[in-house]
C-alpha positions, 0 to 999 in steps of 0.5 A: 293896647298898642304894640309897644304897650304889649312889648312893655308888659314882657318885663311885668312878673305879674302879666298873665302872658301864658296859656294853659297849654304853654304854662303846663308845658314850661313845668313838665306838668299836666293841665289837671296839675294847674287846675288842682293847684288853682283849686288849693288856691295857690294861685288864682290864674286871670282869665282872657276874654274867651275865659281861658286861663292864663298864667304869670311868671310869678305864678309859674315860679308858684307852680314849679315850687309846688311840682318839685314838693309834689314830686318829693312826696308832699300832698298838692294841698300840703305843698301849696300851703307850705308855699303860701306860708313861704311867700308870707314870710318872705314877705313879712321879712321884706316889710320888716327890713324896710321898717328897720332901713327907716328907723336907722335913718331916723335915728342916725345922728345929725350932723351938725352944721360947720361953726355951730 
């Protein structure tokens, strides 16, 4: 991989660009938070060469929603399943707006050509 291809990835939501360390860091949180929140399979971090864990912006938002339902009182197993439950549903609602989108361009009415 070339520099510019790495300067490139800095955009990419889903590039793994984040140490543990530096994730826990970023959330205020511990290691043991990122670890316990893996485990309850809210995310699932990529592992470098060395097999140490690293994280993407995405799954930073993921980790900072579960810390602020945590720090409110929810169990780490309630709170990553209500986020999965909040990220399906957001993403049903995507898929349905595109389908919406399509069918209103299908069914809009054709003009019709100048002197038919």
């Amino acid at each position: 991989m070339t520099a510019d291809d790495s300067f490139g990835r800095l955009d990419d939501d889903d590039y793994p660009a984040y140490t543990m360390g530096r994730a826990a860091e970023m959330l205020g949180t511990t290691q043991g938070f990122l670890r316990a929140i893996g485990e309850a399979r809210l995310i699932t971090p990529l592992r470098s060469e060395g097999g140490h864990r690293r994280y993407s912006r995405y799954q930073l938002r993921m980790a900072a929603r579960a810390r602020e339902l945590v720090d409110q009182g929810t169990p780490i197993e309630a709170a990553c399943r209500i986020i999965i439950l909040e990220d399906q549903l957001e993403e049903a609602q995507r898929i349905n707006a595109e389908y919406r989108r399509a069918a209103d361009a299908e069914n809009a009415p054709q003009a019709s050509a100048p002197g038919a």
